[in-house]
ChimeraX commands (.cxc) that place a marker at each C-alpha (Angstrom):
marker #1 position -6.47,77.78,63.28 radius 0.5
marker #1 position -4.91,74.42,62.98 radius 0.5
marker #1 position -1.82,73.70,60.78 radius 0.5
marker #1 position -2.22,71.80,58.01 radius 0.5
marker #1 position 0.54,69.45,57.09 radius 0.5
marker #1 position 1.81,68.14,53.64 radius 0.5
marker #1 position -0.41,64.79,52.27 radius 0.5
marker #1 position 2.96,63.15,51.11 radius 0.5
marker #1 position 4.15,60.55,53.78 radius 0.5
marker #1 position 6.76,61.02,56.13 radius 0.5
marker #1 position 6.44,64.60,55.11 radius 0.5
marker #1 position 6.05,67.46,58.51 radius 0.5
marker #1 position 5.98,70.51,56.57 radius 0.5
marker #1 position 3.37,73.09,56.31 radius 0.5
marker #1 position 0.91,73.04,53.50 radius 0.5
marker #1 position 0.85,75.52,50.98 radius 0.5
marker #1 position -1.18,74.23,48.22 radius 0.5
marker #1 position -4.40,72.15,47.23 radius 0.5
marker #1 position -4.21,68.98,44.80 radius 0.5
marker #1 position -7.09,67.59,43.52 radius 0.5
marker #1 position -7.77,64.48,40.33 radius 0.5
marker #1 position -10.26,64.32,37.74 radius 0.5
marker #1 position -9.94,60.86,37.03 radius 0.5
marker #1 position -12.43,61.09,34.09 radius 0.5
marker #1 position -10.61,63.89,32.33 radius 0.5
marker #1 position -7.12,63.09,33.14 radius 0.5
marker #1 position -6.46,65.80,34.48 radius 0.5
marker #1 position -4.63,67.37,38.00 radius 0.5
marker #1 position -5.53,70.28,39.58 radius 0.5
marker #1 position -3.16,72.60,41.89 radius 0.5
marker #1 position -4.21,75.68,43.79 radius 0.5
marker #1 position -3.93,78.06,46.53 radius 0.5
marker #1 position -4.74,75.55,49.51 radius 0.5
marker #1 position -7.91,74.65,50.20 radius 0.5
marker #1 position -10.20,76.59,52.71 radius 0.5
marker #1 position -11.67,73.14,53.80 radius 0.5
marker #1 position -9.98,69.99,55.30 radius 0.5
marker #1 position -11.62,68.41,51.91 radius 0.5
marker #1 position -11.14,64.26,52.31 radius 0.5
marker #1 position -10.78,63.84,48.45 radius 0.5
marker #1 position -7.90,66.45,48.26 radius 0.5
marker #1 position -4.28,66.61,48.74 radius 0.5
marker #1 position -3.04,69.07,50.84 radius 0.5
marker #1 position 0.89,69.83,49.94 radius 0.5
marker #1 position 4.41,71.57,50.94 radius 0.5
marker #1 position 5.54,73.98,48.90 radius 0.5
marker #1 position 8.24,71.20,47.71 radius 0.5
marker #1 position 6.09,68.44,46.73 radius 0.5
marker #1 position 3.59,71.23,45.28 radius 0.5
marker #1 position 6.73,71.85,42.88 radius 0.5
marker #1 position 7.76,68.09,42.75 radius 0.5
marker #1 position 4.35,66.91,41.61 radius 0.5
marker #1 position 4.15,64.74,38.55 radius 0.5
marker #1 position 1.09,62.52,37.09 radius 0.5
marker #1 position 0.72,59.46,34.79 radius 0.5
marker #1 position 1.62,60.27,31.23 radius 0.5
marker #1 position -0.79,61.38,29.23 radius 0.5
marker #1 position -2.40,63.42,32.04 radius 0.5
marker #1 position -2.62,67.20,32.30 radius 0.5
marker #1 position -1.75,69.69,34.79 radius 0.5
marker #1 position -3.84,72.70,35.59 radius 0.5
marker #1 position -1.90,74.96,38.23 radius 0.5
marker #1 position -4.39,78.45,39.80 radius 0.5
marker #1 position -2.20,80.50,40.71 radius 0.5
marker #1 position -3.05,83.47,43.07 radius 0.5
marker #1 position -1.62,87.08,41.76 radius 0.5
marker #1 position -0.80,89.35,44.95 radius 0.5
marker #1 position -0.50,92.91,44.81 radius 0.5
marker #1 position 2.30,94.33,46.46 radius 0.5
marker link #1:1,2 radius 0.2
marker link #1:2,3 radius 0.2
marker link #1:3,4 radius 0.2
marker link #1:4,5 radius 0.2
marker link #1:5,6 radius 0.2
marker link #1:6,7 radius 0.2
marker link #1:7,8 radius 0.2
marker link #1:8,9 radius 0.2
marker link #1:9,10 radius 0.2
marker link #1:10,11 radius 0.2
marker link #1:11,12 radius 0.2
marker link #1:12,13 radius 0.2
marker link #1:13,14 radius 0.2
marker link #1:14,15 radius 0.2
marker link #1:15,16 radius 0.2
marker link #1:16,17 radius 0.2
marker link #1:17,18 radius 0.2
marker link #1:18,19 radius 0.2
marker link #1:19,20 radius 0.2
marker link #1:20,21 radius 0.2
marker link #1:21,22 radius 0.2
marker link #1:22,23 radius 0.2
marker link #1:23,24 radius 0.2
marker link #1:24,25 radius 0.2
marker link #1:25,26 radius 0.2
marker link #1:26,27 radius 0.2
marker link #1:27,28 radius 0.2
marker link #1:28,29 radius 0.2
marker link #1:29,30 radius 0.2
marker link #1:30,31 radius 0.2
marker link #1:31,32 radius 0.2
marker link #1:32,33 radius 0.2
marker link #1:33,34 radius 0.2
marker link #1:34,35 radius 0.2
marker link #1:35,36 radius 0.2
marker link #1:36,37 radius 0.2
marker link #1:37,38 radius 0.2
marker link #1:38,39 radius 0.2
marker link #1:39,40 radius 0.2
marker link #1:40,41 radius 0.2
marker link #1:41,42 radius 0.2
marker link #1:42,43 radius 0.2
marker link #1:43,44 radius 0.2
marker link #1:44,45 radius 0.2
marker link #1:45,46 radius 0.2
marker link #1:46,47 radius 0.2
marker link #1:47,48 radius 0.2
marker link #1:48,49 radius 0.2
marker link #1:49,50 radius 0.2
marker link #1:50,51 radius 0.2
marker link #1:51,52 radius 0.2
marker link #1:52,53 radius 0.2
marker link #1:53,54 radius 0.2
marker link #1:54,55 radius 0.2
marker link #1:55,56 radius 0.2
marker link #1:56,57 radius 0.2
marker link #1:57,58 radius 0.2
marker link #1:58,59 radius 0.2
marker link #1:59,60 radius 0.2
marker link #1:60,61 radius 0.2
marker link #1:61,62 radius 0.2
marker link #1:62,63 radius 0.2
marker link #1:63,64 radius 0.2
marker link #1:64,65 radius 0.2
marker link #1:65,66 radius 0.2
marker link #1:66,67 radius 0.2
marker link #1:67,68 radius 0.2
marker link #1:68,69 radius 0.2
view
């Protein structure tokens, strides 16, 4: 399987997470990265995923995935 790298310019790290916008709802969505190379999505690093900020007024929905070790 091919690496997927971080969105964010200049940026050669593996992705980790999935960012997509609702423009119409104001909103941002983060998850577990995406199983498709989806052109409307973000793929990001596990810096930038933590990092990420969005006009104000907007609202962040993070899906987290809950492993059981």
């Amino acid at each position: 399987m091919r690496e997927r790298l971080c969105s964010k310019v200049a940026c050669a790290r593996e992705a980790v997470s999935t960012l997509t916008y609702d423009y119409e709802d104001q909103m941002a969505a983060v998850g577990p990265l995406g199983g498709d190379d989806d052109p409307h999505a973000h793929d990001l690093c596990a810096i930038h995923t933590d990092r990420l900020s969005v006009p104000r007024g907007w609202v962040v929905v993070r899906h987290e995935t809950i492993s059981n070790r």
